[in-house]
Backbone as JSON Lines, residues from 0, in Angstrom:
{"i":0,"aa":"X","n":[0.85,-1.17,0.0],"ca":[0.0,0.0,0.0],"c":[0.9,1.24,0.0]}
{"i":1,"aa":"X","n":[0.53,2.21,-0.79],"ca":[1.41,3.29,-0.78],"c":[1.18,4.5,0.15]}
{"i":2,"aa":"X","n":[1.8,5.15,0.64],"ca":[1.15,6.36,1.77],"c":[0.55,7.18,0.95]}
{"i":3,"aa":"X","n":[-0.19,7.95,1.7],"ca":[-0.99,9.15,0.86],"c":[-0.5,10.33,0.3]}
{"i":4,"aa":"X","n":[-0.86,10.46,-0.94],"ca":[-0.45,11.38,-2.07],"c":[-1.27,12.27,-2.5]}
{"i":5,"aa":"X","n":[-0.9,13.6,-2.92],"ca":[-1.56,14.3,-3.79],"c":[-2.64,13.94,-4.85]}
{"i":6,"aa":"X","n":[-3.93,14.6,-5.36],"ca":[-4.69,13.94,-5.94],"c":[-5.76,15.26,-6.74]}
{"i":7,"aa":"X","n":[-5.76,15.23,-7.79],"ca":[-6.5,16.19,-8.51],"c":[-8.01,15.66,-9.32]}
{"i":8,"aa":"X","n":[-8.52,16.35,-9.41],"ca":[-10.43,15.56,-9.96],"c":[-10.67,16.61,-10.66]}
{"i":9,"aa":"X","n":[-10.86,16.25,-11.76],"ca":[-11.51,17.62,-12.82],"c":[-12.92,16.55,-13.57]}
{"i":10,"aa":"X","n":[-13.6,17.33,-12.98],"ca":[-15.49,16.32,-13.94],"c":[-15.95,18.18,-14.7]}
{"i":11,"aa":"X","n":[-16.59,17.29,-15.7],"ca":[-17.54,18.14,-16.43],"c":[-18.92,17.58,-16.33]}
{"i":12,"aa":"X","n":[-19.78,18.39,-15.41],"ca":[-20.83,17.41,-15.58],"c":[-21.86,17.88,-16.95]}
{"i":13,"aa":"X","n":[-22.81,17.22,-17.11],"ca":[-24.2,17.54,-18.34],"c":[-24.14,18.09,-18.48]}
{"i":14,"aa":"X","n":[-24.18,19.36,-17.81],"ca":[-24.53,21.37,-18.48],"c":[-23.18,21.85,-18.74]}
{"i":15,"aa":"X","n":[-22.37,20.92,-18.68],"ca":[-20.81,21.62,-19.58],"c":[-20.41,22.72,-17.83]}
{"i":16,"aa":"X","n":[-20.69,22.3,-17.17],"ca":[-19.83,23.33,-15.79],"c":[-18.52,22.34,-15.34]}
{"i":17,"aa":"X","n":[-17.37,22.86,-14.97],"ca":[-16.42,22.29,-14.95],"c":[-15.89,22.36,-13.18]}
{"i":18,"aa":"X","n":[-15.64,20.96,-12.89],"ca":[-15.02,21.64,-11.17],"c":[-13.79,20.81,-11.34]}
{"i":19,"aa":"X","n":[-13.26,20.85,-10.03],"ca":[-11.77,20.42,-9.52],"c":[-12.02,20.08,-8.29]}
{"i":20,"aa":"X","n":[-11.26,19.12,-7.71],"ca":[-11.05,18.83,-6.45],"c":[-10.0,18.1,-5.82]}
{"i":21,"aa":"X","n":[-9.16,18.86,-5.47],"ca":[-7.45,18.71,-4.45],"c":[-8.05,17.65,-3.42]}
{"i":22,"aa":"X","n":[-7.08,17.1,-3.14],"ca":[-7.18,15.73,-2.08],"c":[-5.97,15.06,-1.87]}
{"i":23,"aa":"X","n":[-6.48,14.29,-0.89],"ca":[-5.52,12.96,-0.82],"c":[-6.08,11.77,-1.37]}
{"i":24,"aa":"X","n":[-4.97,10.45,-1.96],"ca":[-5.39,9.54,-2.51],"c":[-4.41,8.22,-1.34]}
{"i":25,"aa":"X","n":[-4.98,7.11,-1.49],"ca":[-4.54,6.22,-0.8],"c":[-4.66,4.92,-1.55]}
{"i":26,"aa":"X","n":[-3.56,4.41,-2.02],"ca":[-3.68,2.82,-2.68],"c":[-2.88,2.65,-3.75]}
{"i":27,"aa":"X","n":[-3.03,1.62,-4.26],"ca":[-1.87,1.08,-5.06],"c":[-1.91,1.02,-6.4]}
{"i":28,"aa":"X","n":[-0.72,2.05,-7.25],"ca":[-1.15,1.68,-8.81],"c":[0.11,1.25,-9.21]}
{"i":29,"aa":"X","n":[0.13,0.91,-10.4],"ca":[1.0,-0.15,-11.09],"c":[2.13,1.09,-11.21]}
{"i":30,"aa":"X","n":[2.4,2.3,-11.49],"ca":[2.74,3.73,-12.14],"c":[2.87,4.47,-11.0]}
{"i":31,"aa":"X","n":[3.75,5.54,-11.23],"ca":[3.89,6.7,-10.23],"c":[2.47,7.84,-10.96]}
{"i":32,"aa":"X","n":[2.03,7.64,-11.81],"ca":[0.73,8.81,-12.25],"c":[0.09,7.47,-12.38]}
{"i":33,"aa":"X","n":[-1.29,7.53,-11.68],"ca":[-2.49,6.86,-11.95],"c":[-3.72,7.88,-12.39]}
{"i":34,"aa":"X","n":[-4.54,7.29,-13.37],"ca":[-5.59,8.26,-14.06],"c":[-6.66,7.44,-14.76]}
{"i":35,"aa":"X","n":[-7.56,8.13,-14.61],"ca":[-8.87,7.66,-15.18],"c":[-9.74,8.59,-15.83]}
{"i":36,"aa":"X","n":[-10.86,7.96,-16.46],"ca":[-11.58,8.69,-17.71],"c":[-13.23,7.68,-17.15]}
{"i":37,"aa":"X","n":[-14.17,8.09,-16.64],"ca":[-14.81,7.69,-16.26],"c":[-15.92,8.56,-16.26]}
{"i":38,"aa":"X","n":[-17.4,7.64,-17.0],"ca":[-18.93,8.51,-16.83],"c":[-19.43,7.98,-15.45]}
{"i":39,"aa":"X","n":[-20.16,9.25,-14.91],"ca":[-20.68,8.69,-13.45],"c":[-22.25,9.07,-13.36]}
{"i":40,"aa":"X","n":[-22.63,8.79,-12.14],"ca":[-23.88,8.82,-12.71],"c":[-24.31,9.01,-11.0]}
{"i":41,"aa":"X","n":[-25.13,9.78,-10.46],"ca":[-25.75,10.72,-9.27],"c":[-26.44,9.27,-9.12]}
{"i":42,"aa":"X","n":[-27.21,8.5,-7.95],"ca":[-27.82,7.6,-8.12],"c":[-29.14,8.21,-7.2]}
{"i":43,"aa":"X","n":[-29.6,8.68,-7.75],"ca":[-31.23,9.07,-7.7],"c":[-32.4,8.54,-8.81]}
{"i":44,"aa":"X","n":[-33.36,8.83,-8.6],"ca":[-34.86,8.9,-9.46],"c":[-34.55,9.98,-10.34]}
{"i":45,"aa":"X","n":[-34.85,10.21,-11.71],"ca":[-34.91,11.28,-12.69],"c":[-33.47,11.73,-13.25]}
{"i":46,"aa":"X","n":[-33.47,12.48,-13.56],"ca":[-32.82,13.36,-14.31],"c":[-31.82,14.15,-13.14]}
{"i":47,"aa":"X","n":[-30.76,14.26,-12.93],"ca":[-30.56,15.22,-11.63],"c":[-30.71,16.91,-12.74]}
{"i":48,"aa":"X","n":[-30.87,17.68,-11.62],"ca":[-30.67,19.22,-12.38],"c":[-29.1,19.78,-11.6]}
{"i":49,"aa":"X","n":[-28.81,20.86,-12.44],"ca":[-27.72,21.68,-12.31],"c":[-27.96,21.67,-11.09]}
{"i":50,"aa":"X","n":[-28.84,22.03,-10.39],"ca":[-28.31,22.27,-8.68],"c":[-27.84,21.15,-7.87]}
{"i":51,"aa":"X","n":[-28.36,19.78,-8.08],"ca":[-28.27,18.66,-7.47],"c":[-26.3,18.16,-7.93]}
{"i":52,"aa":"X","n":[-26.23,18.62,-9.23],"ca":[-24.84,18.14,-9.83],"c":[-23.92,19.07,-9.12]}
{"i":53,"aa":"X","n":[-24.16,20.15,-9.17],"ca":[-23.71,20.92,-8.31],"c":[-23.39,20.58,-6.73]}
{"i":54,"aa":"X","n":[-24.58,20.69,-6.15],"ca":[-24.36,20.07,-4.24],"c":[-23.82,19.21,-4.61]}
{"i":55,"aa":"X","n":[-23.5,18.13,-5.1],"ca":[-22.84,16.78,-5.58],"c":[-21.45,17.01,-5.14]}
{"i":56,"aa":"X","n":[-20.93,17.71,-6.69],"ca":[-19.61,18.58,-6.76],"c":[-18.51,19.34,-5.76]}
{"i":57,"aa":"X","n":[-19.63,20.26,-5.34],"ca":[-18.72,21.26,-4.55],"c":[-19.04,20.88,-3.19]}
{"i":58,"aa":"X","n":[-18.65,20.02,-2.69],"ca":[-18.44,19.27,-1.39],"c":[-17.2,18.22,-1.25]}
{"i":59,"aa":"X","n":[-17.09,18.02,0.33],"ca":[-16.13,17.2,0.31],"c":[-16.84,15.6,-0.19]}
{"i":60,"aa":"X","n":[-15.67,14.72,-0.11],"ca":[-16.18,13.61,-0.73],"c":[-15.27,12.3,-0.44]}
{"i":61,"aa":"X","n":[-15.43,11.14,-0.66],"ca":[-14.6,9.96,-0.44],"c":[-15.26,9.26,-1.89]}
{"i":62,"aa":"X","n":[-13.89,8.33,-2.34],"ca":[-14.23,7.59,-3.85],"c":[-13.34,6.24,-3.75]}
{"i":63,"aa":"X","n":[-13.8,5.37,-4.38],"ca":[-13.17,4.19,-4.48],"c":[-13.22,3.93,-5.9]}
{"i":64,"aa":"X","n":[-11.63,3.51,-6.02],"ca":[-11.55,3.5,-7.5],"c":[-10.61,2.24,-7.99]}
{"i":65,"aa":"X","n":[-11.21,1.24,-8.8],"ca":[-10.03,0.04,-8.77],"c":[-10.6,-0.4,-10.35]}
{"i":66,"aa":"X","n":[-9.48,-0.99,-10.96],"ca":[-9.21,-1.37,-12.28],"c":[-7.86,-2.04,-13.17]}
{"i":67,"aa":"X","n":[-8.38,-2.18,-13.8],"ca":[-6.9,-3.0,-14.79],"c":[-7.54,-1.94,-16.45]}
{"i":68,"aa":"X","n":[-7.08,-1.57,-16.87],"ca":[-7.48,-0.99,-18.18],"c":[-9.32,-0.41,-18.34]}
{"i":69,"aa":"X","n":[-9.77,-1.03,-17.8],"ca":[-11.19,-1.2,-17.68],"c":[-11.4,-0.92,-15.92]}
{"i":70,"aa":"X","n":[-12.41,-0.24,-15.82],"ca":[-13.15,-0.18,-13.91],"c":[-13.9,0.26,-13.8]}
{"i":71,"aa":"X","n":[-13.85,0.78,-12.53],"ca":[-15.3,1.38,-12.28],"c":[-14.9,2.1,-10.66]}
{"i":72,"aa":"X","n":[-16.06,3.11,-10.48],"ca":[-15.46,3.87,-8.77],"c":[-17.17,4.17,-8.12]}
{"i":73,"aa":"X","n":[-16.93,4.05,-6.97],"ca":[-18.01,4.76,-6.33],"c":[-17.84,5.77,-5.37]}
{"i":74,"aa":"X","n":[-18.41,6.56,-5.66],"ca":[-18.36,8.02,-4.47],"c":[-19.67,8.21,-3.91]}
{"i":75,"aa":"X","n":[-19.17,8.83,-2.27],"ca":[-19.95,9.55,-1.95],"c":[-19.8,10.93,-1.11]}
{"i":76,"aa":"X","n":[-20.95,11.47,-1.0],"ca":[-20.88,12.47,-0.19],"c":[-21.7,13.19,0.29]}
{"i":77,"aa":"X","n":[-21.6,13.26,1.31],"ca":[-22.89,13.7,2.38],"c":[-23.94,14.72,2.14]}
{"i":78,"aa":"X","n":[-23.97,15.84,1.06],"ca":[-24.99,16.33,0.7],"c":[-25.61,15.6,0.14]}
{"i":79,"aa":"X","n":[-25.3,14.53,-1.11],"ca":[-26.2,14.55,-2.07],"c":[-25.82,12.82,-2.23]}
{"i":80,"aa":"X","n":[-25.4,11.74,-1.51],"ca":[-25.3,10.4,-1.47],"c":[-24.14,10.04,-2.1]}
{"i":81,"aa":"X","n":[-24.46,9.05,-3.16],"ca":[-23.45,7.87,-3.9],"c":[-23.91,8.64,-5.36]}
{"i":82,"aa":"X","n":[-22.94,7.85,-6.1],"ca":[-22.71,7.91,-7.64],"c":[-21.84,6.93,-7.81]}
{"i":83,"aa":"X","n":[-22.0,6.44,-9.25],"ca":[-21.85,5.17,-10.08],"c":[-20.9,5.34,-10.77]}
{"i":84,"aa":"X","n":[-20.03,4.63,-11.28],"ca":[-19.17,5.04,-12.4],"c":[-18.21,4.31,-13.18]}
{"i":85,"aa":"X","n":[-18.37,4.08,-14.19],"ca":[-17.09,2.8,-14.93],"c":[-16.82,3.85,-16.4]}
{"i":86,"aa":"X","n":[-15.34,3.17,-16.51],"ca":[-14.49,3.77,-17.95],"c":[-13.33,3.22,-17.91]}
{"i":87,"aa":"X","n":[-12.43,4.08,-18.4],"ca":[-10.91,3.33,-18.63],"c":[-10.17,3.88,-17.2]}
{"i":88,"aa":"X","n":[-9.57,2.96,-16.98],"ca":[-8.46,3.09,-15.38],"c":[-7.15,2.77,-16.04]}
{"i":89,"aa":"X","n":[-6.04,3.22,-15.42],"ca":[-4.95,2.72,-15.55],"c":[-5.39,1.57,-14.17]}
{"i":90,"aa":"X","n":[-4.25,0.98,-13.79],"ca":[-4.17,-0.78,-13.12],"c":[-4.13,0.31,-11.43]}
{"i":91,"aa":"X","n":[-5.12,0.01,-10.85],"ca":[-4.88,0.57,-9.25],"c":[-5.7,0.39,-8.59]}
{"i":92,"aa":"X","n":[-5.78,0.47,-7.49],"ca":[-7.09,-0.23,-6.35],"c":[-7.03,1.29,-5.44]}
{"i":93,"aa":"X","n":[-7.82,1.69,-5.21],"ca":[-7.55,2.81,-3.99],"c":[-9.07,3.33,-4.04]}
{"i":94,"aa":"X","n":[-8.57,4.86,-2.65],"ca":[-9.12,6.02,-2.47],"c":[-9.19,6.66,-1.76]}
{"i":95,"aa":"X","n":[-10.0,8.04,-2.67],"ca":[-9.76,9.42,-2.19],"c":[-10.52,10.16,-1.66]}
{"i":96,"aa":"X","n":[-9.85,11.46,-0.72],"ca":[-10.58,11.96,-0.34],"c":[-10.53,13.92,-0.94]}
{"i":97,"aa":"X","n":[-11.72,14.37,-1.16],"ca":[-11.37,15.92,-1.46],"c":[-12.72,16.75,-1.36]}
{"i":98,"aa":"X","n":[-12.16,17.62,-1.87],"ca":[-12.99,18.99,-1.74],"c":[-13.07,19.68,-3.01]}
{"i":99,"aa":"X","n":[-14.28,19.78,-3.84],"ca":[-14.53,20.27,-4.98],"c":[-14.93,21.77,-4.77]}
{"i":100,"aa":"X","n":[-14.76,22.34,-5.79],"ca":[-14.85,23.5,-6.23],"c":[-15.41,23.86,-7.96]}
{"i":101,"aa":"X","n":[-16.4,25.12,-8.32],"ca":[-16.64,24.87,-9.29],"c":[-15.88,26.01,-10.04]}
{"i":102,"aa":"X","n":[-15.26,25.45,-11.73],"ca":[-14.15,26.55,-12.09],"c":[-15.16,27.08,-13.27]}
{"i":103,"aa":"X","n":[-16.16,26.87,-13.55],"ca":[-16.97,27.57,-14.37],"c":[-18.24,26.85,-14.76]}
């Protein structure tokens, strides 16, 4: 297991608004840069709206993220629950913790 490291999160959600979120990460990747490309998905009833993607976003948060070329992560966070998520991973098992912010 590796000690905890620096950790950056950039999502664009549906309405094209863009955030970031600084953290720490905890776990093991094959690489000194581990990265992913992943659709996620709010796990509610309907459609979420800009405000819900939002409270989502700009909060702190915890994520679990594990894969070989292929994965999947789940997050949550206390405003607004869990979210779903699979895409391409580099090879790593972990997770993080941060604080989003929205950059436009």
């Amino acid at each position: 297991m590796d000690r905890g490291r620096g950790t950056v999160s950039l999502s664009l959600d549906k309405y094209w608004h863009l955030y970031v979120a600084p953290g720490i990460e905890i776990g093991k990747s094959s690489r000194w840069l581990s990265y992913s490309l992943t659709g996620n998905w709010v796990l509610e009833s309907g459609m979420p709206s800009a405000g819900t993607l939002q409270s989502f976003l700009v909060s702190w948060g915890l994520t679990a993220t594990a894969g070989y070329w292929v994965g999947g992560n789940a997050a949550w966070t206390p405003r607004s629950g869990f979210s779903l998520g699979c895409g391409l991973v580099t090879a790593q098992a972990g997770g993080t913790f941060t604080y989003g912010f929205q950059l436009h």
